[in-house]
N, C-alpha and C positions, 0 to 999 in steps of 0.2 A: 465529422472526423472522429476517429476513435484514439484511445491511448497509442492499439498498437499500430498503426497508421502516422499517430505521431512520431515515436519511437523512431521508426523504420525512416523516414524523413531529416529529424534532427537529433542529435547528441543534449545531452543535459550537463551544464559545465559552469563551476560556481563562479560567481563572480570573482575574481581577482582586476589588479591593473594593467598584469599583462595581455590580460582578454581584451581589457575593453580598450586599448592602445591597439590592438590587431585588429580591430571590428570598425567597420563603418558605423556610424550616428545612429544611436536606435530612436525612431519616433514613433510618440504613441498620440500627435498630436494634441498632448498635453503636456503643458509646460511645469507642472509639477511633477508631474510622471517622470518626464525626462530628464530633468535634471539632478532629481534620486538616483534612476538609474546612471548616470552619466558621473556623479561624483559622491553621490550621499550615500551609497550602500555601502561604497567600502569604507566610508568613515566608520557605519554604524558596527561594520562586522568590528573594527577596530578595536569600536570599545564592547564588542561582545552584547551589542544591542539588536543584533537582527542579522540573517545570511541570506544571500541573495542569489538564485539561480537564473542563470540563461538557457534558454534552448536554441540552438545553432543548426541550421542549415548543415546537412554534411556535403552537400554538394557544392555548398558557399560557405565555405567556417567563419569566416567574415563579418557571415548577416544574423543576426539576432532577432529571432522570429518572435517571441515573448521572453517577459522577466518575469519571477514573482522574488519577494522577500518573507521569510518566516521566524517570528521570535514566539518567545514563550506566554502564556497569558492564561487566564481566566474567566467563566464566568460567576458572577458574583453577585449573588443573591443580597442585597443589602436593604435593609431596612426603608430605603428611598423605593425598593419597587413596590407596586399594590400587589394587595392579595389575589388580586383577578388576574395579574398575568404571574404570579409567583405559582401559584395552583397550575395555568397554564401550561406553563415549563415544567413541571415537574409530572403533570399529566404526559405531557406529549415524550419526555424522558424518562416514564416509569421508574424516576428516582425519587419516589414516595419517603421510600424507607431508609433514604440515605439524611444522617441531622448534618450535611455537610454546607457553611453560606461561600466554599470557594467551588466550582467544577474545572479541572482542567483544561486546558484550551489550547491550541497552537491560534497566534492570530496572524491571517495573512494581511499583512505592513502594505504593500503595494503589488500591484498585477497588472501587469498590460500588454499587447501585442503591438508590432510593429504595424503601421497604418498601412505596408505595403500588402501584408497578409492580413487586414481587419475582415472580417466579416466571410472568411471562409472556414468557422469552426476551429480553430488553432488557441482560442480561447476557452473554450469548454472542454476541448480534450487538456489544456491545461491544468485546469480544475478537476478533472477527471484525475489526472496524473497523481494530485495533489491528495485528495479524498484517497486511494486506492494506496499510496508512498502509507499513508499515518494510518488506516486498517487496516493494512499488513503486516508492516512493519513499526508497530507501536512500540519505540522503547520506552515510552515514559508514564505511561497512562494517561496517554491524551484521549479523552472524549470527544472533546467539537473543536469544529473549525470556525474561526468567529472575525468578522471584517465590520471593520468600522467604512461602510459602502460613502460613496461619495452622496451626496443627496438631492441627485436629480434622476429624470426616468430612465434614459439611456443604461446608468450604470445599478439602478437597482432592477430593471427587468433583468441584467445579465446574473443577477444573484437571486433573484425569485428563478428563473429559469433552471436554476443550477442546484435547485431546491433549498436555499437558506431561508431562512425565517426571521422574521423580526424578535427578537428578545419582548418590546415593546409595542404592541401597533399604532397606539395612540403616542404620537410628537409630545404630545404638552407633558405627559407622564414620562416618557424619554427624554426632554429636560429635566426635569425632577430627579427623576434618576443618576443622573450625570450630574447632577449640581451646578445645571446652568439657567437662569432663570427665562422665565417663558418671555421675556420682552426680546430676546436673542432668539426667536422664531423668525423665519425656520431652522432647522438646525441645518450644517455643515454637512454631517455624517448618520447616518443610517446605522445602529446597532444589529448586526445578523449573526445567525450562527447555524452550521450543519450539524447534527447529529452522525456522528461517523457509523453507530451502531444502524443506522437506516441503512446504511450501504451492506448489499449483499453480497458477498465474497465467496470464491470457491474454496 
């Protein structure tokens, strides 16, 4: 499925409470997924913690085909990563020449599709949406797009597929990094990030 496929299909409509009072149950057969989207987003918009979009069916306003949520964030070069993937990144970002240890970042918070449309593309033209919203329309100089991936296969092949990258490839140095010690292996979360300057725009 393509962006404008999606587009043409459903409406993009932020979350509020009155949406989610007019909409049937979104599941993404995950119970942390859903209950975010169900009550925790609009906490977070609340306190200016994160914003959360739906994409709606226009033939069903109702149905809530995916969410994602997006706050502000970084990456951050700090003294905890090695020099073999600090070179890495800065190779593959040809920011040689920047002395900069924060990079700009939107990080997406949560993403998920309703289980009734899983596995017909409505997820990557998502992310499509997403990529192509923040290199077009960049107000802030945001560089990448960076997700803390859940960390199991299912949800990192949708982010390898989607072309993000590991910040880290080696785990035990991804704790390091995070500040959490290696006896808390495996980790939880998968550090990724896209490059927005990869995306080729007309």
């Amino acid at each position: 499925m393509t962006i404008d496929q999606l587009l043409v299909e459903c409406d993009i409509i932020p979350a509020t409470k009155e949406k989610l009072s007019q909409s049937k149950t979104f599941s993404c057969d995950d119970d942390d997924l859903d209950e975010f989207f169900a009550k925790d987003c609009l906490l977070n918009q609340q306190k200016l913690l994160g914003k959360t979009y739906f994409f709606c069916l226009r033939s069903r306003p109702d149905t809530i085909v995916s969410a994602f949520s997006l706050s502000n964030d970084s990456i951050r070069l700090t003294n905890r990563i090695t020099d073999e993937y600090k070179e890495q990144f800065l190779d593959d970002t040809e920011l040689h020449d920047k002395t900069m240890k924060r990079f700009p970042a939107v990080l997406i918070g949560r993403l998920g599709t309703n289980k009734e449309f899983a596995g017909k593309g409505y997820g990557s033209a998502m992310m499509d949406f997403i990529k192509v919203l923040f290199r077009t329309n960049n107000r802030t100089g945001c560089r990448f797009l960076i997700v803390d991936a859940l960390n199991r296969p299912d949800t990192l092949h949708y982010y390898e597929k989607n072309d993000f990258r590991y910040l880290i490839e080696d785990e035990r140095l991804e704790a390091k990094y995070m500040g959490i010690g290696v006896g808390r292996l495996p980790l939880n979360t998968r550090l990724m990030y896209f490059d927005l300057l990869k995306l080729k725009v007309e």
